[in-house]
C-alpha positions in Angstrom: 117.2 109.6 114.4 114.3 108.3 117.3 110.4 107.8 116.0 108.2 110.2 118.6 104.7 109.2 119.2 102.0 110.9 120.1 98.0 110.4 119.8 96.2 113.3 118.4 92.0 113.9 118.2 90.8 114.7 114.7 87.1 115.3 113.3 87.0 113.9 109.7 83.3 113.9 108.2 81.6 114.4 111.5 83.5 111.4 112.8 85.7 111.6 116.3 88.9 109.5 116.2 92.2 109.5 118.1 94.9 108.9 115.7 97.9 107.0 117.1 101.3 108.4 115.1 104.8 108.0 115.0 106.9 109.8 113.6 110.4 111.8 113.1 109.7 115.9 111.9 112.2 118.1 111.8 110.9 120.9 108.9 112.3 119.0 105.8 109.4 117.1 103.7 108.5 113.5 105.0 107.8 110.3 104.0 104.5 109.5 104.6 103.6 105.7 105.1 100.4 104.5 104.9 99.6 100.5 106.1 97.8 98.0 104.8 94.6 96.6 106.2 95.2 94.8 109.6 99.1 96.4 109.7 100.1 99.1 111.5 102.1 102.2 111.6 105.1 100.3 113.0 105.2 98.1 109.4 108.6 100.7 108.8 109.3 101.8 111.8 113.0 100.3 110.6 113.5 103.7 108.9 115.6 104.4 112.1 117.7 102.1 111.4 118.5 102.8 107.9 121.8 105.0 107.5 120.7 105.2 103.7 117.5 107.0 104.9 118.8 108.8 107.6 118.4 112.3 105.7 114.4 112.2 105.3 111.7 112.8 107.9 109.2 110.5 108.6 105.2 110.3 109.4 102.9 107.0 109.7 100.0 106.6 111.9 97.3 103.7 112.4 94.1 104.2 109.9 91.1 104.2 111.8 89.8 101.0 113.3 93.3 99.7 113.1 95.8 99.6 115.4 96.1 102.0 118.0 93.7 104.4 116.5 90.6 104.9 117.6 86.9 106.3 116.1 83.6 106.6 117.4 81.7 105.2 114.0 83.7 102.9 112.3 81.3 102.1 109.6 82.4 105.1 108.1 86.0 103.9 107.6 86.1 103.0 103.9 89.1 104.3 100.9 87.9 107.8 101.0 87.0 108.3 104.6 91.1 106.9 105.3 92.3 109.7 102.2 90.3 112.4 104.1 91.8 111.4 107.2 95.4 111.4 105.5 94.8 115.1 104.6 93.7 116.0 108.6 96.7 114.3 109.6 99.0 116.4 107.5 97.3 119.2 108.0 97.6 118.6 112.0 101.6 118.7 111.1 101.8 121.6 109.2 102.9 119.1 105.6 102.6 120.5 102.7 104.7 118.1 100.1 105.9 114.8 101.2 107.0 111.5 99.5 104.3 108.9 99.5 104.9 104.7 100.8 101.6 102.4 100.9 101.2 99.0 101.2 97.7 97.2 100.3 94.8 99.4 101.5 97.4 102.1 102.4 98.4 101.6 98.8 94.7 102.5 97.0 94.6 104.9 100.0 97.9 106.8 98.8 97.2 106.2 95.2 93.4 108.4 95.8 95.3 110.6 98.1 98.2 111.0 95.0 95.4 111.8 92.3 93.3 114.3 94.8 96.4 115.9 95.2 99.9 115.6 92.9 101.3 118.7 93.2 102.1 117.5 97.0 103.2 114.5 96.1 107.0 114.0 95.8 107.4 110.5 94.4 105.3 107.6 95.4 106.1 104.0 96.2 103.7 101.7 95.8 104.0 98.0 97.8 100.9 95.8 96.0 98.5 98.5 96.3 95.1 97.7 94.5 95.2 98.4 91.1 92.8 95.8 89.7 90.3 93.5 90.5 92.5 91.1 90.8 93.9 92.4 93.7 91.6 91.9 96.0 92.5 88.5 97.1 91.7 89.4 100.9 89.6 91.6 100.8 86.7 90.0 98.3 86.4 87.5 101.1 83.5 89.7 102.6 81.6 89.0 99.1 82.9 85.2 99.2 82.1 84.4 102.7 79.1 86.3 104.0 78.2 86.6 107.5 76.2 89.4 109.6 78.6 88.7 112.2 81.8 90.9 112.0 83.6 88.9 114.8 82.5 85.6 113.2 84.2 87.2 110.0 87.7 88.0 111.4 88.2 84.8 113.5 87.2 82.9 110.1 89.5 85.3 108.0 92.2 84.9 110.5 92.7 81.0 110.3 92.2 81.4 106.2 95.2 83.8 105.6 97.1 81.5 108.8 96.6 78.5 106.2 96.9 80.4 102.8 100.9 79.0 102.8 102.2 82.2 101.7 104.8 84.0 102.7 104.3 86.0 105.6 100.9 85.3 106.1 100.8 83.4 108.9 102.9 86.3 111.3 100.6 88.4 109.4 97.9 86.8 110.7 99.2 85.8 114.3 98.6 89.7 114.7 95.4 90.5 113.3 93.3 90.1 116.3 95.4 92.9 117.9 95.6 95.1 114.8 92.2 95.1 113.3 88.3 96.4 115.0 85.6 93.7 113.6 83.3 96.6 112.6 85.8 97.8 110.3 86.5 95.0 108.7 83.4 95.3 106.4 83.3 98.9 105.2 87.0 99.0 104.3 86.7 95.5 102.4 83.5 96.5 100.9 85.2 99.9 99.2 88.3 98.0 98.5 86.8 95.4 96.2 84.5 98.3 94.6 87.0 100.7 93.7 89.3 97.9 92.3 86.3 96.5 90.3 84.3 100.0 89.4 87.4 102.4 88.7 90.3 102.8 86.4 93.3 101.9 89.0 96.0 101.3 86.9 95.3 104.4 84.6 95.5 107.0 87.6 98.5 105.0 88.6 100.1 105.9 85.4 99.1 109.2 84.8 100.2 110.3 88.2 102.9 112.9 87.4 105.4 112.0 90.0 108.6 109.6 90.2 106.6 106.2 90.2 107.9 102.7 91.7 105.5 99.9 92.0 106.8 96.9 94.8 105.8 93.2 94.5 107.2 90.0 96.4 108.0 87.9 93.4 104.9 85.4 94.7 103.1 88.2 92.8 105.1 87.9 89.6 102.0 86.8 87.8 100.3 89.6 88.1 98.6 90.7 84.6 99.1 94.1 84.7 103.1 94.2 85.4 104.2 94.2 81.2 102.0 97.0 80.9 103.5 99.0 83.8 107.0 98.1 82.2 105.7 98.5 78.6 105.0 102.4 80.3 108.2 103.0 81.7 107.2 102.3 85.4 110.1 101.2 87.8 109.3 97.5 88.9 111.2 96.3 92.6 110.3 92.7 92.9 111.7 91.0 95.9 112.8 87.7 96.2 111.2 85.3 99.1 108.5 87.4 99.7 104.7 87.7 98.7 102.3 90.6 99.8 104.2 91.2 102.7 108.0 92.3 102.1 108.1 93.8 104.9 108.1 90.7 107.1 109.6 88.3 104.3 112.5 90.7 102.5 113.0 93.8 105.4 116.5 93.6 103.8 116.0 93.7 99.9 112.8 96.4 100.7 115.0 98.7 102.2 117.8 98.9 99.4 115.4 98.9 96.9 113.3 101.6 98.7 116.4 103.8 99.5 118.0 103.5 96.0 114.7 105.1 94.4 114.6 107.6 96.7 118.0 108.6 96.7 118.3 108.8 92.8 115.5 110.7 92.4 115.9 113.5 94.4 
């Protein structure tokens, strides 16, 4: 199995981008990754090296203002804007069903992608994606430190989440610089923290009618909302030594737990 990548030109709502992708097609249906804000498409690029996952296909591309990815008017990349763009980007590969990974903002993307569309949606893992307000640790910062400057806004968010102490944060944040556009900072943030506050989360989450597992580094234990996802059935993977990020903290225990849904289910 070898990732391919190619950059391909989209129109989304009137907006141009160039959409960085990765990915490994070969007719069967995918898993679709979607990153979190100021990640990129590489965040499971380890798929290759998973013999466990060798049998799926694979898709993951940079949102726009992040990464590699590029768009002429990034103030229109907020929640929906990155769910319409999702759809172009399947569409551009000829996917029809697909199993569904997010993480953070590519959570609450994939989550709105997964209730615009569930017949698509195969099964749907879910690493900390927003499902309530209190969620939005990192990205409420726009409300809780206000500036006009977008620049003067990431260099101050960068040495915040470099200090926060938890896990991963700080190689999270070594990389942001290089991840992240300034001007999109604000309208992503800004639709984050209003969804989360404005919109019932946690009861499309439910009522999606797919195979369902939500993901937390067991920094996140606390979270109020986990006894009701187990009260409902929901399949909880919390990993040890790792916070928002298990990707960088727990690569190990993500995989296994990742593959074992996956492979039972279908």
């Amino acid at each position: 199995m070898a990732l391919t990548y190619s950059t391909i030109p989209l129109q989304v709502q009137g907006v141009n981008l160039d959409i960085a992708t990765t990915h490994n097609l070969n007719g069967k249906a995918p898993i679709l990754f979607l990153h979190g804000f100021g990640s990129c498409k590489e965040d499971l690029a380890d798929i290759i090296c998973q013999a466990e996952l060798k049998n799926y296909d694979y898709l993951a591309f940079d949102a726009p203002g992040c990464g590699h990815s590029r768009s002429d008017n990034l103030s229109a990349t907020d929640i929906p804007f990155l769910v319409a763009t999702t759809l172009e980007v399947l569409s551009h590969f000829g996917i029809t069903k697909f199993h569904l990974i997010g993480h953070s903002m590519g959570g609450l993307t994939a989550l709105l992608l997964a209730h615009q569309c569930p017949d698509r949606i195969l099964s749907f893992v879910d690493i900390k994606g927003n499902l309530a307000p209190e969620d939005c640790f990192l990205s409420r910062q726009i409300f809780n430190f206000p500036t006009d400057d977008p620049q003067a806004f990431l260099d101050a968010f960068i040495i915040r989440t470099r200090e926060s102490k938890s896990l991963g944060s700080a190689l999270y944040a070594s990389t942001l610089r290089m991840r992240v556009q300034a001007r999109a900072v604000r309208p992503i943030f800004e639709s984050m923290v209003r969804l989360s506050d404005n919109e019932d989360l946690l009861g499309v989450f439910l009522g999606l009618p797919c195979c369902k597992m939500f993901m937390f580094g067991d920094e996140n234990r606390g979270l109020s909302y986990l006894s009701l996802l187990e009260k409902e059935g929901m399949e909880l993977a919390q990993i040890p030594g790792s916070g928002h990020f298990p990707m960088y903290s727990n690569p190990v225990e993500m995989w296994r737990r990742i593959a074992a849904f996956l492979n039972r289910i279908v």
